[in-house]
N, C-alpha and C positions, 0 to 999 in steps of 0.2 A: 558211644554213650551206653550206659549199664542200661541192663534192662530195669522196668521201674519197683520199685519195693517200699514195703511200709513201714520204713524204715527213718527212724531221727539222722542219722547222719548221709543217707539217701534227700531227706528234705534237704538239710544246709546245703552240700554240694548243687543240688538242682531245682534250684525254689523254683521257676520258673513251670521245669515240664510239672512241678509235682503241685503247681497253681495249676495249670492245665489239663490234667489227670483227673484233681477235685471238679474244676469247672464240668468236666466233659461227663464223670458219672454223677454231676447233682442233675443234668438232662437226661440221661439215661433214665434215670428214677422218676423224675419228671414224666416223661415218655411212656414208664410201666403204668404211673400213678393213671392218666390217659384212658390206656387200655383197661387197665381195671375197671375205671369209672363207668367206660363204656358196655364192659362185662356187664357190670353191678348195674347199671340202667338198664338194659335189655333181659338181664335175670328179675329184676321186679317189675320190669313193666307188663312179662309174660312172653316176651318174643317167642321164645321157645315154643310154645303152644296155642298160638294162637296165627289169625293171619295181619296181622298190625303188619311186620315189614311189607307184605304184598299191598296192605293199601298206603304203604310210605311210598312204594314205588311207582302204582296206579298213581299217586296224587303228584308225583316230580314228573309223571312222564305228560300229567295234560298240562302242565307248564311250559314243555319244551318244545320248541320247534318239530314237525311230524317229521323232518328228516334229518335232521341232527344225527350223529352217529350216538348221541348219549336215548336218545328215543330210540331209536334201533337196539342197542344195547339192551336196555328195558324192556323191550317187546320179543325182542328173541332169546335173550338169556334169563335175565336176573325175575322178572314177573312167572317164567313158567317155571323157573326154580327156588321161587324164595322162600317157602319152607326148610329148604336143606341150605340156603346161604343162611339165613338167618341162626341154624345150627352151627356153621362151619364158623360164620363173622362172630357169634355170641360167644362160641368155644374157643374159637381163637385169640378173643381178645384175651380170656382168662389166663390162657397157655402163652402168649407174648408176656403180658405182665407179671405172671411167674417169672416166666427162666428171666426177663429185665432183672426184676427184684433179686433174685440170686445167683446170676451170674448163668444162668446156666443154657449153654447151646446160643451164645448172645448172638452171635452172627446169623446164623441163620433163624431167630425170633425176627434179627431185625429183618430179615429178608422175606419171612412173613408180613412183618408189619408193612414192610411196604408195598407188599404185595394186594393187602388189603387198601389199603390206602388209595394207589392207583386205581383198583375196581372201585373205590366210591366216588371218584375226579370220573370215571367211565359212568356208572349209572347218574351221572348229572348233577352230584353234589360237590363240585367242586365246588373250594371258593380260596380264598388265601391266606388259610391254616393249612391248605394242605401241600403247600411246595414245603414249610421246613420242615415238616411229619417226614416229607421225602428224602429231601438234603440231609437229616439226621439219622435216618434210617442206612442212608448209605455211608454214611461216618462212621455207624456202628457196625457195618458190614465189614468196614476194611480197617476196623480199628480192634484192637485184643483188649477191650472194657472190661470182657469178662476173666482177662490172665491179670488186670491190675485189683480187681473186687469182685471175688466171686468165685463158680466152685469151678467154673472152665480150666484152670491153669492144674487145680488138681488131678482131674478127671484128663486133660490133654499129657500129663505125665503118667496116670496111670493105664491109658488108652492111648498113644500115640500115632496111631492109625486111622483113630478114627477125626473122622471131616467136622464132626460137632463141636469140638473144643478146640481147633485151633485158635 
Protein backbone atom coordinates (compact mmCIF):
# COMPACT_ATOMS: atom_id res chain seq x y z
CA UNK A 1 0.00 0.00 0.00
CA UNK A 2 1.42 3.68 -0.91
CA UNK A 3 2.45 5.61 1.49
CA UNK A 4 -0.56 8.06 2.44
CA UNK A 5 -0.86 11.47 0.61
CA UNK A 6 -3.10 14.41 0.21
CA UNK A 7 -3.95 13.51 -2.61
CA UNK A 8 -7.64 13.39 -4.76
CA UNK A 9 -6.82 10.25 -6.40
CA UNK A 10 -4.86 8.95 -3.12
CA UNK A 11 -8.62 9.48 -1.67
CA UNK A 12 -10.61 7.31 -4.37
CA UNK A 13 -8.24 4.55 -4.42
CA UNK A 14 -8.10 4.33 -0.51
CA UNK A 15 -11.14 5.88 1.07
CA UNK A 16 -10.98 3.76 3.92
CA UNK A 17 -7.25 4.42 5.35
CA UNK A 18 -7.78 8.04 4.17
CA UNK A 19 -11.30 7.98 6.60
CA UNK A 20 -8.79 6.68 9.13
CA UNK A 21 -5.93 9.17 8.75
CA UNK A 22 -8.79 12.07 9.17
CA UNK A 23 -10.40 10.13 11.98
CA UNK A 24 -6.90 9.56 13.84
CA UNK A 25 -5.59 13.46 13.35
CA UNK A 26 -9.09 15.04 14.29
CA UNK A 27 -7.89 13.13 18.01
CA UNK A 28 -4.54 14.19 17.60
CA UNK A 29 -5.84 17.88 17.63
CA UNK A 30 -8.23 17.04 20.02
CA UNK A 31 -5.51 15.75 22.36
CA UNK A 32 -3.19 19.31 21.60
CA UNK A 33 -6.60 21.31 22.09
CA UNK A 34 -6.32 19.38 25.95
CA UNK A 35 -2.99 20.21 26.68
CA UNK A 36 -3.36 23.70 25.74
CA UNK A 37 -6.37 24.01 27.76
CA UNK A 38 -4.48 22.75 30.58
CA UNK A 39 -1.42 25.23 29.67
CA UNK A 40 -3.90 28.14 29.47
CA UNK A 41 -5.56 27.06 32.94
CA UNK A 42 -2.50 26.88 34.94
CA UNK A 43 -0.95 30.19 33.03
CA UNK A 44 -4.10 32.17 34.32
CA UNK A 45 -4.66 30.79 37.32
CA UNK A 46 -0.87 31.53 38.33
CA UNK A 47 0.58 28.11 38.90
CA UNK A 48 3.73 29.24 37.74
CA UNK A 49 4.26 31.57 40.64
CA UNK A 50 2.56 30.72 43.18
CA UNK A 51 2.18 27.50 45.48
CA UNK A 52 -1.60 26.50 44.47
CA UNK A 53 -0.17 22.96 42.80
CA UNK A 54 1.58 22.33 46.29
CA UNK A 55 -1.75 22.79 48.09
CA UNK A 56 -3.55 20.66 45.14
CA UNK A 57 -1.15 18.14 46.33
CA UNK A 58 -1.43 18.69 50.17
CA UNK A 59 -5.15 18.49 49.55
CA UNK A 60 -5.21 14.93 47.28
CA UNK A 61 -2.66 13.53 49.62
CA UNK A 62 -5.25 13.86 52.99
CA UNK A 63 -7.66 12.04 50.88
CA UNK A 64 -5.67 9.18 50.26
CA UNK A 65 -5.01 6.20 52.26
CA UNK A 66 -1.49 7.17 54.48
CA UNK A 67 0.04 4.08 52.65
CA UNK A 68 -1.17 4.03 49.22
CA UNK A 69 1.81 4.23 46.94
CA UNK A 70 -0.10 7.49 45.36
CA UNK A 71 0.57 9.13 49.29
CA UNK A 72 4.08 7.93 49.12
CA UNK A 73 4.45 9.50 45.84
CA UNK A 74 3.08 12.84 47.07
CA UNK A 75 5.23 12.93 50.19
CA UNK A 76 8.38 12.02 48.63
CA UNK A 77 8.39 13.52 45.32
CA UNK A 78 5.82 15.61 43.90
CA UNK A 79 5.00 17.92 47.42
CA UNK A 80 8.98 18.56 47.90
CA UNK A 81 9.12 19.45 44.18
CA UNK A 82 6.11 21.11 43.10
CA UNK A 83 7.26 24.25 42.25
CA UNK A 84 9.61 23.04 39.35
CA UNK A 85 6.62 20.23 38.49
CA UNK A 86 4.34 22.76 38.14
CA UNK A 87 7.01 24.50 35.84
CA UNK A 88 7.94 21.55 33.89
CA UNK A 89 3.64 20.11 33.71
CA UNK A 90 2.67 24.04 32.78
CA UNK A 91 5.53 24.20 30.12
CA UNK A 92 5.05 21.08 28.84
CA UNK A 93 1.66 21.07 28.36
CA UNK A 94 2.32 24.30 26.08
CA UNK A 95 5.25 22.42 24.14
CA UNK A 96 2.98 19.07 23.58
CA UNK A 97 0.08 21.14 22.20
CA UNK A 98 2.40 22.96 19.97
CA UNK A 99 4.42 20.24 18.11
CA UNK A 100 0.43 18.20 18.25
CA UNK A 101 -0.91 21.23 16.50
CA UNK A 102 1.92 21.22 13.91
CA UNK A 103 3.13 18.23 13.48
CA UNK A 104 6.22 18.67 14.92
CA UNK A 105 8.46 16.01 16.94
CA UNK A 106 4.69 14.02 17.24
CA UNK A 107 6.03 11.06 18.69
CA UNK A 108 8.01 11.93 21.12
CA UNK A 109 5.24 15.06 22.26
CA UNK A 110 3.20 12.00 22.64
CA UNK A 111 5.64 10.23 24.69
CA UNK A 112 5.73 13.39 26.75
CA UNK A 113 2.20 13.43 26.99
CA UNK A 114 2.14 10.25 28.39
CA UNK A 115 4.63 10.60 30.31
CA UNK A 116 2.83 13.26 32.13
CA UNK A 117 -0.24 11.61 32.25
CA UNK A 118 1.11 8.48 34.11
CA UNK A 119 2.75 10.97 36.80
CA UNK A 120 -0.90 12.37 37.41
CA UNK A 121 -2.65 8.43 37.71
CA UNK A 122 0.92 8.35 40.35
CA UNK A 123 0.20 11.42 42.42
CA UNK A 124 -3.44 10.04 42.90
CA UNK A 125 -5.49 11.79 40.16
CA UNK A 126 -6.35 9.00 38.46
CA UNK A 127 -9.73 8.38 37.26
CA UNK A 128 -11.06 7.28 33.81
CA UNK A 129 -10.03 9.99 31.26
CA UNK A 130 -6.96 8.99 31.88
CA UNK A 131 -6.34 5.21 30.24
CA UNK A 132 -7.51 6.85 26.61
CA UNK A 133 -5.05 10.07 27.30
CA UNK A 134 -2.74 6.81 27.53
CA UNK A 135 -3.92 4.45 24.83
CA UNK A 136 -3.79 7.53 22.42
CA UNK A 137 -0.67 8.60 23.45
CA UNK A 138 0.70 5.45 22.52
CA UNK A 139 -1.07 5.31 19.09
CA UNK A 140 0.57 8.47 18.32
CA UNK A 141 4.04 6.98 19.42
CA UNK A 142 3.93 4.25 17.00
CA UNK A 143 1.97 5.98 14.45
CA UNK A 144 3.70 8.73 11.66
CA UNK A 145 0.57 11.52 12.29
CA UNK A 146 2.96 13.88 12.00
CA UNK A 147 4.51 12.47 8.10
CA UNK A 148 0.47 12.40 7.17
CA UNK A 149 -0.15 16.54 8.62
CA UNK A 150 2.51 18.22 9.61
CA UNK A 151 6.11 19.62 9.47
CA UNK A 152 7.62 15.91 10.59
CA UNK A 153 7.72 14.30 7.05
CA UNK A 154 9.61 17.52 5.98
CA UNK A 155 12.06 17.97 8.65
CA UNK A 156 12.60 13.76 8.55
CA UNK A 157 13.62 14.24 4.87
CA UNK A 158 15.64 17.10 5.42
CA UNK A 159 17.22 15.58 8.83
CA UNK A 160 17.18 11.77 8.28
CA UNK A 161 19.11 11.05 11.12
CA UNK A 162 17.50 12.54 13.38
CA UNK A 163 15.09 10.37 16.00
CA UNK A 164 12.47 13.38 16.12
CA UNK A 165 10.82 13.15 12.87
CA UNK A 166 10.49 9.79 12.19
Amino acid sequence: MKRFEWKRDYFKHYPLKTAGVILFLSGRYLFALFFLYGFWHKLVKGWLWSDLMQFYFLKRLAELPAESFQALYLQQFAIPLAFPIAWIVTVGELIIGIGLIFGIAVRANAAFALFLVVNFAAGGYYNLTLPPFMLYALLMIISPSGHWLGLDRILHNKYPAAIWFK
